[in-house]
LOMARSE-363110 format. One line per 5 residues: number of its first residue (from 1); their letters; for each residue x, y, z negated of N, C-alpha, C. Coordinates in nm, 2 decimals. Example, Ala and Ser with C-alpha at 12.3 -4.5 7.8 and 13.67 -1.06 7.14 Angstrom:
BEGIN
1> as> 1.32,-0.57,-0.78,1.23,-0.45,-0.78,1.32,-0.33,-0.78; 1.28,-0.22,-0.71,1.37,-0.11,-0.71,1.29,0.00,-0.79 $
This chain:
BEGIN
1> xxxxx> 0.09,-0.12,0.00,0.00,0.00,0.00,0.09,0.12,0.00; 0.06,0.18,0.11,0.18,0.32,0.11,0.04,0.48,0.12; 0.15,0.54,0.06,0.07,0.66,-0.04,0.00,0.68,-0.10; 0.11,0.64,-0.16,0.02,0.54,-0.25,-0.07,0.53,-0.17; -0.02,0.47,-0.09,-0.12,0.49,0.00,-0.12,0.54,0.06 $
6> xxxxx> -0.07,-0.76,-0.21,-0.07,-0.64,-0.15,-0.07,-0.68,-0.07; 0.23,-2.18,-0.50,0.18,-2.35,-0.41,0.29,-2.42,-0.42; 0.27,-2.48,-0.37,0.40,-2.58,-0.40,0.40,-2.67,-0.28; 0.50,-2.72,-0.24,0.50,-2.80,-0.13,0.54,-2.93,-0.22; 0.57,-3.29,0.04,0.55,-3.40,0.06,0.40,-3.36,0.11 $
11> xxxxx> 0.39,-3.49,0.18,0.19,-3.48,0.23,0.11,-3.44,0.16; 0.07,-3.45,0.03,0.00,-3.42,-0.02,-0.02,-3.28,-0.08; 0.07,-3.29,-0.09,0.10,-3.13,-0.15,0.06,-2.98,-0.01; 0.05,-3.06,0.10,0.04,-2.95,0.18,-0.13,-2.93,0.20; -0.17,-3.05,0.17,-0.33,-2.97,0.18,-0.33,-2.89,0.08 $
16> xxxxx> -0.31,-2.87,-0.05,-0.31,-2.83,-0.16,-0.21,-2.71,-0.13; -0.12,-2.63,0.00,-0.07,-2.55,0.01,-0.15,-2.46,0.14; -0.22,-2.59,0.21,-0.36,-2.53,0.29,-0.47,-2.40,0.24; -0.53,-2.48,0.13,-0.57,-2.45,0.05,-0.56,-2.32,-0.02; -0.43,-2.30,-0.08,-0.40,-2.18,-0.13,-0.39,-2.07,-0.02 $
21> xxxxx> -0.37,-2.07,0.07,-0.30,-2.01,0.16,-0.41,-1.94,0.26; -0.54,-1.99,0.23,-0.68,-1.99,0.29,-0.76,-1.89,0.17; -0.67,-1.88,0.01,-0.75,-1.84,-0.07,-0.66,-1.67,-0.08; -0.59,-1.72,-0.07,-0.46,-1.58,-0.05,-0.54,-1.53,0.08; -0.58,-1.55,0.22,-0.64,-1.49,0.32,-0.79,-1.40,0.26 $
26> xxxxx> -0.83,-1.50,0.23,-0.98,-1.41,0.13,-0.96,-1.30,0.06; -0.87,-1.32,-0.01,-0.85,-1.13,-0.06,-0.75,-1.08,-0.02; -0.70,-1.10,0.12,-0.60,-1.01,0.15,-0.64,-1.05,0.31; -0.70,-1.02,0.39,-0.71,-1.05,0.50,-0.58,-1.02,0.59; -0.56,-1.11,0.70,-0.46,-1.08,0.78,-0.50,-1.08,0.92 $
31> xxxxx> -0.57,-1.12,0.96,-0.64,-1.11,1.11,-0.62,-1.02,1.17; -0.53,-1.08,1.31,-0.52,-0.94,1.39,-0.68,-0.90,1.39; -0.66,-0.75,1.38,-0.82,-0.63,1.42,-0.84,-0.53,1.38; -0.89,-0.61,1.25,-0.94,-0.56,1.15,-0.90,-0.47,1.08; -1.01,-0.38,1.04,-0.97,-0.25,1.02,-1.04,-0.12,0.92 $
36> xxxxx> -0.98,-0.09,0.81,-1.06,-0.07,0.66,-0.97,0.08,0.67; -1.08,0.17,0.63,-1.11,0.32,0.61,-1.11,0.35,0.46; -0.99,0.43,0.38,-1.00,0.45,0.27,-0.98,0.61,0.24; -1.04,0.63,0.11,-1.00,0.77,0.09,-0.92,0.78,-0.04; -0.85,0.85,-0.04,-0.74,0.86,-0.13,-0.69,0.97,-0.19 $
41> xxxxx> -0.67,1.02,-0.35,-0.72,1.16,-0.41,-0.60,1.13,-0.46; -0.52,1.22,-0.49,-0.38,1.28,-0.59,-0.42,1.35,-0.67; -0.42,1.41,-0.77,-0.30,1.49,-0.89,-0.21,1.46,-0.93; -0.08,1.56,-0.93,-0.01,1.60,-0.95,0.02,1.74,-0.99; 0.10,1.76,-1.13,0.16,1.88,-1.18,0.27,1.93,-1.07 $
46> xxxxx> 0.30,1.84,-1.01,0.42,1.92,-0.91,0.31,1.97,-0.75; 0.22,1.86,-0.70,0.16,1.93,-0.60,0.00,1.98,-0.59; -0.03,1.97,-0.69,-0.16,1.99,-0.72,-0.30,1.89,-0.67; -0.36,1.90,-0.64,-0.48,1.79,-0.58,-0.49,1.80,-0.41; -0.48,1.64,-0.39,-0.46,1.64,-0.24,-0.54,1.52,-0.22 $
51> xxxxx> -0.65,1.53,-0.10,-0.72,1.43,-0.06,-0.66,1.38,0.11; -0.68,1.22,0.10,-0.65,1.20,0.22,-0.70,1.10,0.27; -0.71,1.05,0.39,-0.78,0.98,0.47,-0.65,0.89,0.51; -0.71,0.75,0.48,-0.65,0.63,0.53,-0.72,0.52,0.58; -0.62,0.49,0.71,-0.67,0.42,0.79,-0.58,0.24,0.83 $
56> xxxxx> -0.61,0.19,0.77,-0.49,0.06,0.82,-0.59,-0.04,0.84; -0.45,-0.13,0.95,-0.54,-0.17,1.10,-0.43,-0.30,1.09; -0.45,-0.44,1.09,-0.38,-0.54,1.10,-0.38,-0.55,1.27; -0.22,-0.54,1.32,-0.12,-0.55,1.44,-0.16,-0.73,1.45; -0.08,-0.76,1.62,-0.02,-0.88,1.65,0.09,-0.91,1.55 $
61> xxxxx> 0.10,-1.06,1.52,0.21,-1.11,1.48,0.28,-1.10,1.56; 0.40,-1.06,1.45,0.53,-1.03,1.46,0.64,-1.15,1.42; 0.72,-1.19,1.45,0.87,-1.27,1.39,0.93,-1.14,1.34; 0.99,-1.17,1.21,1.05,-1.06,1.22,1.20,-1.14,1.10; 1.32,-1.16,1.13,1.43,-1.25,1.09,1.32,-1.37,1.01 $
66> xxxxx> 1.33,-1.43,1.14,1.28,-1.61,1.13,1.13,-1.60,1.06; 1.08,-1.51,0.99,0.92,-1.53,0.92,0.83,-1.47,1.02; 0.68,-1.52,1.03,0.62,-1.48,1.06,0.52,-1.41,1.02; 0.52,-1.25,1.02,0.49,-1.15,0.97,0.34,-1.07,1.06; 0.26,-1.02,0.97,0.18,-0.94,1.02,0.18,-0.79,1.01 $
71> xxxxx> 0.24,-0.70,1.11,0.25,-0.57,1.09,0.09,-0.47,1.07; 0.11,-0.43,0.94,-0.02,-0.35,0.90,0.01,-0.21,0.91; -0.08,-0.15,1.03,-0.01,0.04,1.08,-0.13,0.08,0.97; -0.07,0.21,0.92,-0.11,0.28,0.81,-0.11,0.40,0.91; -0.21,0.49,0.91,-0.28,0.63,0.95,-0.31,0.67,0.84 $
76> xxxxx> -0.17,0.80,0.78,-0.27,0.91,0.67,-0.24,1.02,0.73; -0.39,1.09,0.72,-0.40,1.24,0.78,-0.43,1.34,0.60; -0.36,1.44,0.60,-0.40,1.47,0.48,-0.39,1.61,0.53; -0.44,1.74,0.46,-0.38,1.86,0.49,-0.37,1.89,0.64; -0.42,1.84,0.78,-0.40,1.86,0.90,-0.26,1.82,0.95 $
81> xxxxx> -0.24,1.73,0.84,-0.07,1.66,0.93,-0.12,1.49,0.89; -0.02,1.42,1.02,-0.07,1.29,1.01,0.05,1.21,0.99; 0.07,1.09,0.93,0.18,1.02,0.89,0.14,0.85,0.96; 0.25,0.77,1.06,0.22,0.70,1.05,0.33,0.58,0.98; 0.26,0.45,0.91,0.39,0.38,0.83,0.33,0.23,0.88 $
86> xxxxx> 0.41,0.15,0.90,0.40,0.00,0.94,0.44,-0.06,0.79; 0.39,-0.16,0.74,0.44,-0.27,0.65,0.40,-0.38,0.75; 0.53,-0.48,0.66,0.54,-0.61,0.79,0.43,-0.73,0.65; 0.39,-0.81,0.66,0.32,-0.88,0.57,0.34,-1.00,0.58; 0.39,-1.09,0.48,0.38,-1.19,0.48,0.30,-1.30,0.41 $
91> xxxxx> 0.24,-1.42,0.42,0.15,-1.51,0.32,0.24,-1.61,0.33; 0.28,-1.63,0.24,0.31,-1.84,0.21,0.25,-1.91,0.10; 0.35,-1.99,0.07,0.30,-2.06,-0.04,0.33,-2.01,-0.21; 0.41,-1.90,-0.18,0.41,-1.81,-0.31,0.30,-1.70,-0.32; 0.22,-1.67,-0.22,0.15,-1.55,-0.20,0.17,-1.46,-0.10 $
96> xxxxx> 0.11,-1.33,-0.14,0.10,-1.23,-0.02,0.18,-1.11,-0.03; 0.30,-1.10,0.03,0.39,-0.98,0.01,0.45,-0.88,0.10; 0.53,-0.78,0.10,0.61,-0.73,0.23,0.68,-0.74,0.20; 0.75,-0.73,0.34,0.94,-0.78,0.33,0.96,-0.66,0.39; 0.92,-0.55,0.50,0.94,-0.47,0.52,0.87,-0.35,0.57 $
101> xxxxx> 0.91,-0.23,0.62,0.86,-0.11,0.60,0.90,-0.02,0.73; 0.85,0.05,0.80,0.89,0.15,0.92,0.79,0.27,0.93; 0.87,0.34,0.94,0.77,0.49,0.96,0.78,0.56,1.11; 0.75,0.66,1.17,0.70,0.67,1.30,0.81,0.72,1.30; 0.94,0.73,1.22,1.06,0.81,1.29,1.15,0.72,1.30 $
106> xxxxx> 1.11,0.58,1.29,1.23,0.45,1.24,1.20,0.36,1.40; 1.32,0.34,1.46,1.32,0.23,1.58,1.31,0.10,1.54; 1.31,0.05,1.44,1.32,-0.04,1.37,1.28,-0.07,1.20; 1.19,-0.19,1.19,1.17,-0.13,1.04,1.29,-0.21,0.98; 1.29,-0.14,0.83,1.38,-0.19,0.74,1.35,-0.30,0.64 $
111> xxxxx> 1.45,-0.39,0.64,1.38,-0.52,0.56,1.45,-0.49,0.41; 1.36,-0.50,0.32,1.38,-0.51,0.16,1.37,-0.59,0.08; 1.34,-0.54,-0.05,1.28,-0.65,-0.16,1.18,-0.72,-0.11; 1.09,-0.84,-0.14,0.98,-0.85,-0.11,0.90,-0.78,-0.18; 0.77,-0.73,-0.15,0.71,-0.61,-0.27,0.55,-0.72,-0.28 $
116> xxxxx> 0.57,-0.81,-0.36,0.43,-0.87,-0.40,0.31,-0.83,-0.41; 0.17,-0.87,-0.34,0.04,-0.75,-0.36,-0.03,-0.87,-0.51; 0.01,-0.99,-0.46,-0.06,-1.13,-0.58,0.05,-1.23,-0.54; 0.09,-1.32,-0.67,0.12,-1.46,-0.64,0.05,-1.52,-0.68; 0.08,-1.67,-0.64,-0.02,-1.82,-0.70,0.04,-1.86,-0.78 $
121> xxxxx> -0.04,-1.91,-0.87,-0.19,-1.95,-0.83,-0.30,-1.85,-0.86; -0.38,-1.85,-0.81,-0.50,-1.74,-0.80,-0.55,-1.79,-0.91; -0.53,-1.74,-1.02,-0.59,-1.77,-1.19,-0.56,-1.65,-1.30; -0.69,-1.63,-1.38,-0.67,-1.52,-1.43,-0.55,-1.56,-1.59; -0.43,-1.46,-1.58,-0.28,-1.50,-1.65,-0.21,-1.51,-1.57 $
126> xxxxx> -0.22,-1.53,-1.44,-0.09,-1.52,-1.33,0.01,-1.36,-1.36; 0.08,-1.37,-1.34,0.19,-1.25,-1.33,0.32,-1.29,-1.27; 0.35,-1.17,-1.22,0.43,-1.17,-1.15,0.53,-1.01,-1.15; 0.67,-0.99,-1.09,0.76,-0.88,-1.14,0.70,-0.78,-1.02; 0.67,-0.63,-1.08,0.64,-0.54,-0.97,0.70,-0.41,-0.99 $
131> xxxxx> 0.80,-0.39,-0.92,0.92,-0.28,-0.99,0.91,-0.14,-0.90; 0.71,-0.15,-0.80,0.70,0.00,-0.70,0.59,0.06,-0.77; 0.48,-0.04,-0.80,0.32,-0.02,-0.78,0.34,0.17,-0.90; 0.41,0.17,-1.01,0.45,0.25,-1.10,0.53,0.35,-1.11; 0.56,0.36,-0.97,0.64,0.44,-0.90,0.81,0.43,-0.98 $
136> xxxxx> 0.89,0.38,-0.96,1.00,0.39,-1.04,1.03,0.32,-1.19; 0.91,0.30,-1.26,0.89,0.24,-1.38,0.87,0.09,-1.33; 0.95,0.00,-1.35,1.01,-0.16,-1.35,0.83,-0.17,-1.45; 0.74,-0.27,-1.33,0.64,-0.33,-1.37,0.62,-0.45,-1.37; 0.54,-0.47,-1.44,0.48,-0.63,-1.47,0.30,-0.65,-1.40 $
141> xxxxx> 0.26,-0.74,-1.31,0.15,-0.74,-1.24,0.07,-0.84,-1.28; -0.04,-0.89,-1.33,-0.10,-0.99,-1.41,-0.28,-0.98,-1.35; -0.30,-1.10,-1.34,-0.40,-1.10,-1.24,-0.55,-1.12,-1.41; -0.59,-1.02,-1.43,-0.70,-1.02,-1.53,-0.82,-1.04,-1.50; -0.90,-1.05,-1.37,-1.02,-1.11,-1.37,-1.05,-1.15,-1.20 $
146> xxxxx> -1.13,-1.25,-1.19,-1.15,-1.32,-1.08,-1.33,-1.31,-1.00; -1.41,-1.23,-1.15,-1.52,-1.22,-1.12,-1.56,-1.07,-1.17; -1.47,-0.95,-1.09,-1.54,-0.82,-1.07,-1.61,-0.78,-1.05; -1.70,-0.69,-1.05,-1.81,-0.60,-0.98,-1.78,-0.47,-0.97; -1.73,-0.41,-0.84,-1.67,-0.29,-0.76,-1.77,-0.21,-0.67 $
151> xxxxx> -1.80,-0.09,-0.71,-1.90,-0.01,-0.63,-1.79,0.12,-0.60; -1.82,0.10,-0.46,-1.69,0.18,-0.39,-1.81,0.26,-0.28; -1.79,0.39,-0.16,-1.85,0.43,-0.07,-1.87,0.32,0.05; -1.83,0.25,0.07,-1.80,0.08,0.16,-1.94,-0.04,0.10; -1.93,0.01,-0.01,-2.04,-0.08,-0.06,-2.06,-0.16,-0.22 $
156> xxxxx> -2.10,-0.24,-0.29,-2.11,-0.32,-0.35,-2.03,-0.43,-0.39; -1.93,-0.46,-0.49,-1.85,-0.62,-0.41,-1.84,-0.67,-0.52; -1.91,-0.80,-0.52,-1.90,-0.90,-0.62,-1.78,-0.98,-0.64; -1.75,-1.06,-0.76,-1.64,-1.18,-0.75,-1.48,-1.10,-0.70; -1.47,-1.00,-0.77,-1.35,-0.91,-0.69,-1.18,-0.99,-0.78 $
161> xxxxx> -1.10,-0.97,-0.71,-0.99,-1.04,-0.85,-0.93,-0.88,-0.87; -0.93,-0.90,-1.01,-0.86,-0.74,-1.06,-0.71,-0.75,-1.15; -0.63,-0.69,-1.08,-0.49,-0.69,-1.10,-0.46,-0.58,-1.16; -0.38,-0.58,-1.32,-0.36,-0.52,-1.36,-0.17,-0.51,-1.33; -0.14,-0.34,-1.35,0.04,-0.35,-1.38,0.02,-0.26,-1.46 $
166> xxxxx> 0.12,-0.32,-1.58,0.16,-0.23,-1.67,0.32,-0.24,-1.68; 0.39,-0.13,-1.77,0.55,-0.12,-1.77,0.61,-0.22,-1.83; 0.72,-0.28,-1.78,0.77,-0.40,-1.87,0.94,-0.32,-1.86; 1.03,-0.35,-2.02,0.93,-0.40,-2.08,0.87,-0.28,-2.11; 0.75,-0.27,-2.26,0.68,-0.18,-2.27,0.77,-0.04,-2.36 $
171> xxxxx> 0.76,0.02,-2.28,0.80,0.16,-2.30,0.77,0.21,-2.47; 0.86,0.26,-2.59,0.80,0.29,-2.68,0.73,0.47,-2.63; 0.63,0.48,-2.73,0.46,0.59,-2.72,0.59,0.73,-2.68; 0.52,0.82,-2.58,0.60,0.96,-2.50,0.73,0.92,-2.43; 0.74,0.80,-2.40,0.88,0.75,-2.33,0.85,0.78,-2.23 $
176> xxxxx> 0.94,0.83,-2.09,0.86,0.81,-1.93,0.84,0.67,-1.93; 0.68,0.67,-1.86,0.59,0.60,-1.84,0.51,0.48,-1.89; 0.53,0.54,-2.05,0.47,0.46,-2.16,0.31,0.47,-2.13; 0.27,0.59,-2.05,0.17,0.61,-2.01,0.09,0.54,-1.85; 0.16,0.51,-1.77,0.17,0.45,-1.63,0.07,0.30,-1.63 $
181> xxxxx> -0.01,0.33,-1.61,-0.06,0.20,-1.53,-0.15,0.21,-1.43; -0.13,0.12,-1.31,-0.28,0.10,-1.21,-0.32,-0.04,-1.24; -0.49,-0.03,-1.16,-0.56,-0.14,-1.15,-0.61,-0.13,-1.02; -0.60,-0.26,-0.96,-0.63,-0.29,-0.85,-0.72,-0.40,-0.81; -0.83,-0.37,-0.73,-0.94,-0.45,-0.69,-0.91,-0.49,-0.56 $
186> xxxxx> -0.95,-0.70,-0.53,-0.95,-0.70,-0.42,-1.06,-0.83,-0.40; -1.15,-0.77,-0.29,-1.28,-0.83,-0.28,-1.28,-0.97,-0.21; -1.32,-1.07,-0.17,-1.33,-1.17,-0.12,-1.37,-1.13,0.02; -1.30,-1.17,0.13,-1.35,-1.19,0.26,-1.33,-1.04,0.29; -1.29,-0.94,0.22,-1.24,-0.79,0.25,-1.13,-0.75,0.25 $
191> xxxxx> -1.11,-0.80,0.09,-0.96,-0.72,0.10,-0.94,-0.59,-0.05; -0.85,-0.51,-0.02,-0.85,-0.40,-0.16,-0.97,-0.29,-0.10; -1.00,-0.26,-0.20,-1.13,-0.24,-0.23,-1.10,-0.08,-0.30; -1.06,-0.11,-0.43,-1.01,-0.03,-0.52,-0.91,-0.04,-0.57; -0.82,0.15,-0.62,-0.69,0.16,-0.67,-0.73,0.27,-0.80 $
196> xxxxx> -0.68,0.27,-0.93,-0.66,0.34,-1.02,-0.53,0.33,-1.07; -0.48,0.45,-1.05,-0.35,0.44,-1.13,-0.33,0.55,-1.23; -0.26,0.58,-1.32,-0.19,0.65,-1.39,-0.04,0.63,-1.41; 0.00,0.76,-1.34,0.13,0.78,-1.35,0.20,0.79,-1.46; 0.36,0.78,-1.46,0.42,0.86,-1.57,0.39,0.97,-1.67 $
201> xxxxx> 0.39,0.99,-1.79,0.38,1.06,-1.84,0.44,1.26,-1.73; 0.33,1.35,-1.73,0.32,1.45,-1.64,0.33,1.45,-1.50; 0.32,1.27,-1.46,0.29,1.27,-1.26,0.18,1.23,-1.21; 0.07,1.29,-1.31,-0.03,1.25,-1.28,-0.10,1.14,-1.26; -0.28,1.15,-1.15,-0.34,1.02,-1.17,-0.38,1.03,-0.98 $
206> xxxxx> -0.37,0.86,-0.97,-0.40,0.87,-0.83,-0.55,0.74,-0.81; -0.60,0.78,-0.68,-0.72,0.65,-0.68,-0.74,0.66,-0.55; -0.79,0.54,-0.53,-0.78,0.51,-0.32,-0.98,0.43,-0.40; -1.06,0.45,-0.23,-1.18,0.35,-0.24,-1.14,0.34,-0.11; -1.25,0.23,-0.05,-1.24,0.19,0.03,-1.37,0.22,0.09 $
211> xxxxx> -1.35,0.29,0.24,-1.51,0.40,0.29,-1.60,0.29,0.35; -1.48,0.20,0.47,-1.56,0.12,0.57,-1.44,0.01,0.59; -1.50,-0.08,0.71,-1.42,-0.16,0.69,-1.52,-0.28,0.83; -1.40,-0.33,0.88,-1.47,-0.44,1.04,-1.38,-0.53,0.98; -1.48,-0.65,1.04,-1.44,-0.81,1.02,-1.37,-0.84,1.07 $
């Protein structure tokens, strides 16, 4: 998610990585097409309040060094200027992550960390290390509920799984970003849904919904 806007393997084990891999697609769709409309609100003490319009659109697969990756183009128009950002996406049998990043001034994107959106198993106690979602503050990602209810401009969405991050480890009370956490909703058969976050102590609070959205 930019600007601010993400199993186990022998035979038998592969249905059982089928499986997961089919449950990882349900809340994170990858299908070339498809294409979800969000809106996205800032505060900030450094830039004051800024609304923006996002638009990400899942690309053709891509190879991108030996994996096979789904490039997700990111359209934010904010202020009458437009930004465009690619993340490359991957699903396996650990879950759904990026491995890389390109912006409309890059010939090439850049391969990094992998930046986890969930790992498996899809069960609420899952966690996993998330060292961006908090901007700078080294987080912890833990999957707390599997049966949400999210009322967003898009619509209604039952059965959502809701991902909390909070700072690991935990920051002692007025430390930078003892204050910082988001939560993140992601709907079955849609995708993210909803974002709340709170930043660092004085970087404010950010929130993405989701407006529209094609199958």
């Amino acid at each position: 998610m930019t600007w601010r806007l993400a199993v186990i393997g022998v035979l038998g084990s592969s249905l059982s990585s089928f499986a997961c891999s089919k449950q990882t697609s349900s809340y994170f769709p990858l299908s070339e097409g498809r294409t979800w409309k969000y809106e996205a609100h800032d505060v900030s003490l450094v830039h004051g309040e800024l609304t923006a319009s996002v638009t990400v659109t899942n690309m053709r697969p891509r190879e991108l060094k030996g994996r096979r990756t789904t490039p997700r183009k990111q359209i934010i128009e904010t202020n009458g200027q437009t930004m465009t950002v690619l993340e490359y996406m991957v699903e396996d049998t650990t879950g759904v992550y990026s491995i890389a990043g390109q912006s409309g001034f890059d010939a090439d994107p850049t391969i990094g960390q992998p930046k986890y959106l969930f790992q498996l198993p899809l069960k609420v106690g899952t966690t996993w290390s998330d060292p961006f979602t908090l901007q700078f503050v080294p987080g912890q990602a833990r999957i707390e509920e599997l049966n949400s209810v999210v009322d967003v401009p898009a619509g209604s969405f039952s059965n959502c799984l809701k991902v909390r991050v909070t700072p690991i480890p935990p920051p002692l009370a007025n430390q930078r970003g003892s204050d910082a956490e988001a939560l993140l909703w992601y709907a079955p058969s849609v995708g993210l849904v909803k974002v709340i976050q709170r930043r660092p102590i004085g970087k404010g609070r950010y929130s993405l919904q989701l407006v529209s959205f094609t199958r």
